[in-house]
C-alpha positions in Angstrom: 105.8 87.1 118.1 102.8 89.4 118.0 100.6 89.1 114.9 101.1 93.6 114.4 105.3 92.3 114.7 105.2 89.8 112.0 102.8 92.2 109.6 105.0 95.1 109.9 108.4 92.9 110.0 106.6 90.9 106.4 105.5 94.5 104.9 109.1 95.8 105.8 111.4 93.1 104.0 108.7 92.9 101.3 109.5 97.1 100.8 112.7 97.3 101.2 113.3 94.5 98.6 111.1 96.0 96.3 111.6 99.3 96.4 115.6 98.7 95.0 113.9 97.2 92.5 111.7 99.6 91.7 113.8 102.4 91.6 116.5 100.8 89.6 113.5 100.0 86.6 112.4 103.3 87.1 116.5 105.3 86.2 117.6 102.3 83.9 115.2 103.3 80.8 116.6 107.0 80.9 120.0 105.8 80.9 120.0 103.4 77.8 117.5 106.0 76.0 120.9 108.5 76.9 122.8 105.9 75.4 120.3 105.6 72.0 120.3 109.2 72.0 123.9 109.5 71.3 124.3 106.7 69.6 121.4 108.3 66.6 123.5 111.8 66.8 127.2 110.2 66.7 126.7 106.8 65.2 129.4 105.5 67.3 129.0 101.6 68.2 129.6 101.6 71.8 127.0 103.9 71.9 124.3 101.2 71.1 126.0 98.3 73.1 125.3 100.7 76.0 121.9 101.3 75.2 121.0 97.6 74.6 122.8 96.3 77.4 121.4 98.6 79.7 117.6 97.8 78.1 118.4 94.2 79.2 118.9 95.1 82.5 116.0 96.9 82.8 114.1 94.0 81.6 115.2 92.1 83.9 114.2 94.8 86.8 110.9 95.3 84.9 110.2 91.3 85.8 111.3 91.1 89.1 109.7 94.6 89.8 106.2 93.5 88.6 106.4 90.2 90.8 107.7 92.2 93.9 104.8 94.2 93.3 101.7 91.9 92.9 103.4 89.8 96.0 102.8 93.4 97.9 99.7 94.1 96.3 98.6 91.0 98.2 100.2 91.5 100.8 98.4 94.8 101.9 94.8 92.8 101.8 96.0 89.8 103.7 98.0 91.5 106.8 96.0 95.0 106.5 92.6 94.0 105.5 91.0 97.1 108.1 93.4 99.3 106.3 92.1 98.4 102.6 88.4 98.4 103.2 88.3 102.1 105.0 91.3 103.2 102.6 90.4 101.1 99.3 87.4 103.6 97.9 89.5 106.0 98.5 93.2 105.8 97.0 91.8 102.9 94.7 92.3 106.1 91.6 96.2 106.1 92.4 96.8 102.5 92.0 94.2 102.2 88.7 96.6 105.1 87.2 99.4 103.3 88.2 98.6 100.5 86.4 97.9 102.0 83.3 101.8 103.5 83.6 102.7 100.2 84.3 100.9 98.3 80.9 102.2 101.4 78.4 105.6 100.8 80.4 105.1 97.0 79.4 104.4 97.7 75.9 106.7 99.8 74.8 109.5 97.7 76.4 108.6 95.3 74.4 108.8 97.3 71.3 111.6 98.6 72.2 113.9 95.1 73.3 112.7 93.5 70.1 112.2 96.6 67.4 116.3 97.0 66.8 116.9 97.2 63.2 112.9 96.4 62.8 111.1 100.5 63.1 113.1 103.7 61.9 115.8 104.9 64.7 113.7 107.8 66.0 110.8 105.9 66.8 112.9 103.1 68.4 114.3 106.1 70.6 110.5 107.4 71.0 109.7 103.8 72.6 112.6 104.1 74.6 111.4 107.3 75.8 107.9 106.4 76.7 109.5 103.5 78.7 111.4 106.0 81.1 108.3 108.3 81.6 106.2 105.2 81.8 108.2 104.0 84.8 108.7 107.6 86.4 105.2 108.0 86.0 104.4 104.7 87.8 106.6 105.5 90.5 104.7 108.8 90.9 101.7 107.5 91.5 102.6 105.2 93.7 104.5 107.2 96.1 101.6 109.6 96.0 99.4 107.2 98.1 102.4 107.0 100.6 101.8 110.8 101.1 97.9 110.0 101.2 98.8 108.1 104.3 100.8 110.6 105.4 98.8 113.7 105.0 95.5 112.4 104.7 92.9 114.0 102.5 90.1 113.8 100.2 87.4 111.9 102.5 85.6 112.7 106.0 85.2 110.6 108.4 82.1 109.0 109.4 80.4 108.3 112.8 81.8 104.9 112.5 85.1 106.6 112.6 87.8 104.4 110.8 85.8 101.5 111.6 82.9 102.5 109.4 83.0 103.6 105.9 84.2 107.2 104.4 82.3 109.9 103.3 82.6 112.3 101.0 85.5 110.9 98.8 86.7 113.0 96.2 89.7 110.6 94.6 91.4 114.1 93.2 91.8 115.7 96.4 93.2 112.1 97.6 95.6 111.8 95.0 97.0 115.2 95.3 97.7 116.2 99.1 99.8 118.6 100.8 102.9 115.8 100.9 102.7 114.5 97.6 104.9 116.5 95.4 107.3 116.8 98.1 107.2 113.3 98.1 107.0 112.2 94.7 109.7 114.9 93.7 111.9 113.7 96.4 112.1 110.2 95.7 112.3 110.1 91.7 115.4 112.2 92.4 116.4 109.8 94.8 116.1 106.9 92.3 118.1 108.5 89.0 120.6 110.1 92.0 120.9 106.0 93.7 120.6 104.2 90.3 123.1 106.2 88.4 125.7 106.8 90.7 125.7 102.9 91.7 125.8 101.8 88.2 129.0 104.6 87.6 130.5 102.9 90.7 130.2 99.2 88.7 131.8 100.8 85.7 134.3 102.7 87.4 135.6 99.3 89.3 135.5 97.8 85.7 137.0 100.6 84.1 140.2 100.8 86.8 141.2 97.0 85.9 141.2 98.2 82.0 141.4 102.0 81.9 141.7 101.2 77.9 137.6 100.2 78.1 136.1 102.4 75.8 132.4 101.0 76.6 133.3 101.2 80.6 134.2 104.6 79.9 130.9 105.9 78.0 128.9 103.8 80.6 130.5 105.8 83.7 130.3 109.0 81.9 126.5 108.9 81.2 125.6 107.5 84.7 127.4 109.9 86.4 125.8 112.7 84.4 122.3 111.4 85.4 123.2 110.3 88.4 125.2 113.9 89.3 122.4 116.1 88.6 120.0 114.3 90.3 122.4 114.1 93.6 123.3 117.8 93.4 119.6 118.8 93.2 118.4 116.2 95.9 119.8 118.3 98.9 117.6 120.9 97.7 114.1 118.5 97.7 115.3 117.4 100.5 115.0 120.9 102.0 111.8 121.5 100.3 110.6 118.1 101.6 111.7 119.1 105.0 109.4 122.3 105.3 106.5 120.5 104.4 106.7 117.8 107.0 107.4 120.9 110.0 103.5 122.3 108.5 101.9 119.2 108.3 103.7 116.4 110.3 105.1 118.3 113.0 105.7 115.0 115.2 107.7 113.3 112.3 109.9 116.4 112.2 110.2 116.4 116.3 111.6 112.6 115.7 113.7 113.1 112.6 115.7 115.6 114.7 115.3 114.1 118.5 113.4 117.7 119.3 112.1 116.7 122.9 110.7 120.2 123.6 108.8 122.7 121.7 111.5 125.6 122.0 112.1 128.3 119.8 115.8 129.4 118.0 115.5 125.6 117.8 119.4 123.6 117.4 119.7 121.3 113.9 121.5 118.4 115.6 123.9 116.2 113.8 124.4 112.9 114.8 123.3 112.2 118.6 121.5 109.1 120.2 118.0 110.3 121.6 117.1 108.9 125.0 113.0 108.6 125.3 113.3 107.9 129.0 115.6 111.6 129.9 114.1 113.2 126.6 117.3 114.4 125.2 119.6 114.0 122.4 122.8 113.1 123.5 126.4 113.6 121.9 124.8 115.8 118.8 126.8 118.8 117.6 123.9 121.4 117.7 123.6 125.0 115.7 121.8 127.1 117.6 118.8 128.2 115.5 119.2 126.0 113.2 116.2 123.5 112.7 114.0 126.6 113.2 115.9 128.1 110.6 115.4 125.6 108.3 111.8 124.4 109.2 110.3 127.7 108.8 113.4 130.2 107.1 113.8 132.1 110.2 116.2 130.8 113.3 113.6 132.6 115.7 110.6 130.8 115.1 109.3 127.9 117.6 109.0 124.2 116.5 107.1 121.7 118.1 108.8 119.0 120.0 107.9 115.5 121.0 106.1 117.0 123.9 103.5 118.5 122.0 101.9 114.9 122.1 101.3 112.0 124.8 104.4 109.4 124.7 101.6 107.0 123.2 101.4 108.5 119.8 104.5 109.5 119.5 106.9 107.3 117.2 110.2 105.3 118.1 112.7 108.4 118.0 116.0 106.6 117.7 115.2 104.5 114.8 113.9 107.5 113.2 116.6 110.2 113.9 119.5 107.0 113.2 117.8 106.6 110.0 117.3 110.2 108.7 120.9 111.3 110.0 121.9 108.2 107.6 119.9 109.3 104.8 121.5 113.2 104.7 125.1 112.1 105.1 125.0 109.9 102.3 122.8 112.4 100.3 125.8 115.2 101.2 128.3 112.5 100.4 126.6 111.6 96.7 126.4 115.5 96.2 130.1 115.9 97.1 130.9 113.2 94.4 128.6 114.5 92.0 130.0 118.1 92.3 134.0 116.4 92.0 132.7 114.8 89.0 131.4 118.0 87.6 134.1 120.2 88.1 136.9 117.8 87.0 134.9 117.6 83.4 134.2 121.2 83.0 137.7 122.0 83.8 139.0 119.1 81.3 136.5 118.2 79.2 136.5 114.1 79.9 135.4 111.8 82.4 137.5 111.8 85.3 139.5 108.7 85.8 142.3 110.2 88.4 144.0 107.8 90.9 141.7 109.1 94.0 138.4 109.6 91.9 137.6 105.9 90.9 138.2 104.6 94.3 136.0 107.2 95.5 133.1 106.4 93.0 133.4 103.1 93.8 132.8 103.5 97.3 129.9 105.9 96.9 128.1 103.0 94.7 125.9 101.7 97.4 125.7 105.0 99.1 122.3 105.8 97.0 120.6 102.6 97.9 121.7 102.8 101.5 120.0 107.1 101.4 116.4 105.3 99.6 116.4 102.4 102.8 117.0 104.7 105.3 114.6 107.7 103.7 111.8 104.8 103.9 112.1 104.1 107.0 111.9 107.7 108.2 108.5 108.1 106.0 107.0 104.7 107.7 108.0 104.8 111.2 108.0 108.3 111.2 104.3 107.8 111.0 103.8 105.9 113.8 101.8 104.9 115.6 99.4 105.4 112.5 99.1 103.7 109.4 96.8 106.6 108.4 98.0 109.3 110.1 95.5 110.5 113.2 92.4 108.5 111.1 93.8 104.8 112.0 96.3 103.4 113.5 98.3 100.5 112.6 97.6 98.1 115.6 93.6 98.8 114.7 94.6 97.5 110.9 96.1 94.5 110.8 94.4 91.3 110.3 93.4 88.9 113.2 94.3 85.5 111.7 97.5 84.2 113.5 100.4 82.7 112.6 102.0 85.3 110.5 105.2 84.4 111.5 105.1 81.6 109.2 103.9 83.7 106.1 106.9 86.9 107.3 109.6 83.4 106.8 107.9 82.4 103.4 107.8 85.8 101.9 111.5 87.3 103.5 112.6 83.9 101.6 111.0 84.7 98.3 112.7 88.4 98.6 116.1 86.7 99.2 116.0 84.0 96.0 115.0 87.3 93.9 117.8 89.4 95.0 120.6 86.8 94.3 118.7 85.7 91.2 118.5 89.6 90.1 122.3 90.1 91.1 123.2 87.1 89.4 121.7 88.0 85.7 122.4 92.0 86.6 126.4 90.6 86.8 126.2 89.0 83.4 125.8 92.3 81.6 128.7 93.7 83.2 130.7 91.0 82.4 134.5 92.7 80.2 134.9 89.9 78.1 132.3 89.6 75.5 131.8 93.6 75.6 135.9 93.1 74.0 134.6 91.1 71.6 131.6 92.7 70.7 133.3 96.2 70.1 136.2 94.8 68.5 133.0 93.2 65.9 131.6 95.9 65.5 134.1 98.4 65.3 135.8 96.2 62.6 132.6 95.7 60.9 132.6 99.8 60.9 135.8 100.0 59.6 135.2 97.7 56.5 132.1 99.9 55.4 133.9 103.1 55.2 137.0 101.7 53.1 134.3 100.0 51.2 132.2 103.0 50.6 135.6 105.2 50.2 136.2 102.3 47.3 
């Protein structure tokens, strides 16, 4: 196994575990301060289970986040030490920031597990709050040096070229390029769309065994609302996000839609295997005008194919246009759900809980997860052969010291003990039992106060 395999194999496991993290700390806090929010306007009991279960959880994802994190944070010195010394003065801004986010994210969970019943409600709620923008924020800033990478700006290159040092750095113009709020927008939908409609799937299993579950109940119903609104609006960043790579990565487009030949009155293909060696997509159903349509809002106007560069820099189409045909049908399929779940509770007035709309929920849980994977992989090998796109390419920045392969097994086993360790302790809080027991506490407890105070 080459020593650019094993890097790129190690820095894909490494993402794709953490980023299900990530995104799952970063939707969590919003839901439980949902929960707090209702629970300070109605007083009602399940209310705060909900928002304290929930702020355990994201504990939990908090942890095993910030681990994932400083194993990657290593890992992009050790495997891609060319990468870090031209790119380091230059995006070093985004990941200071994102620290910060991620130390006012620490504190105020802290405040806000252990401050119950110990600082005024509103100001409990207030920590809860800064916790969800804390996290959002962090994920901002993050996903903002993807786009760096992406659509490069905010330096020149010197005569050394990538090898040498860059000049003129202006860390503003670094952090905000052309892709970043396309980016940044697009994914913090993507995790509140992912997060809450997988954690109304769990309910909604849990609430078909015991459709009496009050707390299963209130759980799906404020997932789904955070979750729904995010998946009806991600189509439309999707667009948005779209548009921006045809202006300023025209070759990612070209493989996202196995485009072989500039052309104009360009075909939107669904589905299709692309074949490099004919350059063609095969088996897609094509609409005529379509890509240029919605590349550039008018079905006449020319996009660039795969041909406008040499076979060498262009990046492995199948994997891409697999991965981003993936991505939309579950983003379409979360929307449809989300739009189901909205019209049966405008029309009613409750959650739904019909015979065909649980099962259906429950399938679409992992749908969200499945869209994030897939998106990344798009945004990465999309970008290849670069690491920085046309500055330095990914071969030219990984580290000559051999035997990765052994460091790709240690690390890829490391992800694996997280994830069952994270699903393990995630399972706990959904467990029916004690939430019975809990409810039927507190609801009692409830109960004796008002005949006392009535008294």
């Amino acid at each position: 196994m080459s020593n650019l395999l094993a890097a790129r194999l190690q820095m894909a496991v490494s993402l794709g575990f953490h980023i299900l993290f990530a995104v799952a700390g970063i939707a969590l806090p919003l839901l439980m301060v949902v929960a707090e929010a209702l629970w300070l306007r109605t007083r009602e009991p399940v209310y705060r289970l909900l928002a304290q279960r929930w702020a355990r959880g994201a504990a939990i994802l908090f942890a095993v986040g910030a681990v994932s994190g400083t194993v990657l944070s290593f890992e992009l010195g050790l495997l891609w030490p060319h990468f870090m010394k031209f790119a380091g003065p230059i995006i070093g801004v985004g990941f200071g920031l994102e620290g910060f986010a991620f130390f006012t994210e620490a504190i105020f969970l802290g405040i806000y597990l252990y401050g119950w019943d110990r600082v005024p409600g509103p100001a409990h709620w207030l920590a809860g709050a800064i916790v969800a923008f804390s996290g959002a924020l962090s994920g901002v800033l993050v996903v903002s040096v993807n786009a760096w990478m992406n659509t490069p700006a905010g330096f020149a290159v010197g005569p050394g070229g990538a090898s040498g040092p860059p000049q003129d750095v202006d860390p503003l113009a670094a952090l905000v390029t052309p892709a970043m709020i396309s980016e940044t927008l697009h994914m913090t939908l993507a995790a509140y769309a992912a997060t809450g409609l997988l954690v109304a799937g769990i309910h909604a299993a849990l609430l078909r065994r015991d459709r009496s579950n009050r707390f299963h109940r209130k759980a799906m119903a404020i997932a789904l609302a955070v979750g729904g609104v995010a998946a009806v609006l991600q189509p439309i960043s999707g667009h948005y996000a779209a548009q921006v790579v045809a202006v300023t990565q025209k070759v990612k487009l070209a493989a996202m839609e196995g485009q072989y030949r500039t052309e104009a009155w360009a075909p939107l293909r669904i589905g299709g295997i692309p074949d490099s060696g004919a350059e063609e997509t095969r088996y897609a159903l094509e609409i005529p005008g379509g890509l240029s349509f919605l590349a550039y809002n008018d079905p006449r106007a020319q996009v660039a194919g795969l041909d406008a560069v040499l076979p060498g820099d262009r990046p492995p189409v199948p994997v891409v246009h697999v991965a981003f045909q993936v991505m939309v049908a579950c983003g379409m399929a979360m929307a449809a759900l989300a739009a189901w779940a909205g019209a049966v509770a405008w029309r009613t007035g409750r959650v739904p809980d019909g015979r065909w709309f649980l099962p259906a929920a429950i399938a679409a849980a992992p749908l969200g997860m499945i869209a994030i994977e897939a998106g990344w992989t798009v945004t990465e090998v999309g970008r290849q052969p670069w690491i920085i796109r046309e500055v330095m390419r990914t071969a030219d920045a990984v580290t000559p010291v051999p035997g990765l392969w052994a460091s790709l097994i240690g690390y890829s086993s490391l992800y694996v003990a997280l994830g069952v360790i994270v699903a393990a302790l995630l399972g706990m809080q959904f467990r029916t039992s004690p939430l019975t027991k809990e409810l039927a506490a507190i609801d009692g407890a409830a109960t004796a106060n008002r005949k006392e105070a009535r008294s």
